[in-house]
C-alpha positions as CSV (number, residue, x, y, z in Angstrom):
1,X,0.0,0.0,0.0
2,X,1.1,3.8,-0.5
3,X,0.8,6.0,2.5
4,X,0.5,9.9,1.8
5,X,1.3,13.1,3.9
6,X,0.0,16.3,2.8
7,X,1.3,19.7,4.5
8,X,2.0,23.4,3.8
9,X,-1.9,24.4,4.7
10,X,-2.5,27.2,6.7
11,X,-4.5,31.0,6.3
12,X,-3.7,32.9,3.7
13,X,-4.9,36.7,2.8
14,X,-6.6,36.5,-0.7
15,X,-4.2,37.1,-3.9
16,X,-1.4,35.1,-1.6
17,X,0.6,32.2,-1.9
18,X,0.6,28.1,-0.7
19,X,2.8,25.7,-2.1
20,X,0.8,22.0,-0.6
21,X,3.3,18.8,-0.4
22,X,2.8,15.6,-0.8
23,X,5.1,12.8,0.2
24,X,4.4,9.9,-1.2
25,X,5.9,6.4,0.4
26,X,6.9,4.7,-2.8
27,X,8.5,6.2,-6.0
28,X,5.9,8.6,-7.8
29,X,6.9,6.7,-11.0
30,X,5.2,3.5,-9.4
31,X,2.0,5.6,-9.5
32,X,-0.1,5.8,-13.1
33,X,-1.8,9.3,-11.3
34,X,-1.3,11.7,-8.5
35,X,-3.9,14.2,-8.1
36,X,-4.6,16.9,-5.3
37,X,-8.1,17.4,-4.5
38,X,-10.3,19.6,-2.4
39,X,-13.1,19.1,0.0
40,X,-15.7,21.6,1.8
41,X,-18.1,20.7,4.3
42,X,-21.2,19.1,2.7
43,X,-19.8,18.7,-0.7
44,X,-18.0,16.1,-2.5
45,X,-14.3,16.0,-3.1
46,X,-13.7,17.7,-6.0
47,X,-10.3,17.3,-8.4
48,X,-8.0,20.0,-8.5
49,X,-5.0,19.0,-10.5
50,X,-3.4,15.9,-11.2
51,X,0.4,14.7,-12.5
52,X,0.5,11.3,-14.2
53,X,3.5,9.2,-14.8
54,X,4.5,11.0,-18.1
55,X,4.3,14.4,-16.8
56,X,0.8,15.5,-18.1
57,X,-0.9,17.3,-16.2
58,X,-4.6,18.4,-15.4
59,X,-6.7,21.3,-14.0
60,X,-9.8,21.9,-12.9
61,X,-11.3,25.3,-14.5
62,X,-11.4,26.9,-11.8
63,X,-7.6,27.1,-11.0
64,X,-6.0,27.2,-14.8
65,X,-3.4,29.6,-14.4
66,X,-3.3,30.1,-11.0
67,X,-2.6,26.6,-9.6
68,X,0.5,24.2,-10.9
69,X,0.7,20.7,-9.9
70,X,4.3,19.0,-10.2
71,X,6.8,16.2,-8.7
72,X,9.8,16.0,-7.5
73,X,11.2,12.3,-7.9
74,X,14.1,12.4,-6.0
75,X,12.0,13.7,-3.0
76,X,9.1,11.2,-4.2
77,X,6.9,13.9,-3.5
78,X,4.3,16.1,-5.4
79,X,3.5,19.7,-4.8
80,X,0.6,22.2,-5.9
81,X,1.7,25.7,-6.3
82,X,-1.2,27.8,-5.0
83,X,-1.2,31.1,-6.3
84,X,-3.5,34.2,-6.5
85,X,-5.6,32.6,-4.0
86,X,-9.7,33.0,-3.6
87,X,-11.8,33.0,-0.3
88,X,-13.0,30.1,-2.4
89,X,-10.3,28.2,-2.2
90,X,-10.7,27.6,0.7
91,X,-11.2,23.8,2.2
92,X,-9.0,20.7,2.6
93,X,-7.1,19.5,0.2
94,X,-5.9,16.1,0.1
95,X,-3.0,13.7,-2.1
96,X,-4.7,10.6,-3.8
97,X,-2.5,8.4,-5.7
98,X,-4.2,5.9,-8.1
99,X,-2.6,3.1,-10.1
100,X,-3.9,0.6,-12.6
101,X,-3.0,-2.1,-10.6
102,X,-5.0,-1.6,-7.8
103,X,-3.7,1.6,-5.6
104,X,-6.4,4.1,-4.2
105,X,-4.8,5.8,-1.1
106,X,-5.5,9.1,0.3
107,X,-3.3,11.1,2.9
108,X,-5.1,12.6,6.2
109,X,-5.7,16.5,3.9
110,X,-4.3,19.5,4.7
111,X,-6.7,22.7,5.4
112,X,-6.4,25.9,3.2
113,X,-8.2,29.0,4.3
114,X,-8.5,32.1,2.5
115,X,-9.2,35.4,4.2
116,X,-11.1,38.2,1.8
């Protein structure tokens, strides 16, 4: 099984800065897709970005151009560069990493808030 640990959360001022981390427990290459997601009380877990193993990447609308997902392999971790940051950003965000062969794990989230 993979084990996940996001961090770098915290209260920002809108129009500021996060960079999230994600340390994955095995190689990020063993991994067909890492994605970051984000969650808000009474709504479902919604994708933000995602990295797969060839480097592609993928935004939600809502964060084109403000957001970039990317990995570090040496570091087998993954980070999302929050920038220009909403109020509705806000909520936790958590790692998933998926593979074809049968990986589904989650970390524990880490929680983003964004003062207006």
């Amino acid at each position: 099984q993979v084990q996940l640990v996001e961090s770098g959360g915290g209260l920002v001022q809108a129009g500021g800065s996060l960079r999230l981390s994600c340390a994955v427990s095995r190689s990020p290459f063993s991994i067909n897709i890492i994605g970051w997601y984000c969650q808000v009380p009474g709504k479902q877990r919604e994708l933000v970005a995602d990295i797969n193993s060839g480097d592609n990447t993928n935004y939600a609308d809502s964060v084109k151009g403000r957001f970039a997902i990317s990995r570090d392999n040496a570091k087998n971790t993954v980070y999302l560069q929050m920038n220009s940051l909403k109020p509705e950003d806000t909520a936790v965000y958590y790692c998933n990493a998926f593979s074809i062969r049968g990986i589904n794990a989650w970390g524990q989230g880490t929680q983003v808030i964004v003062s207006s």
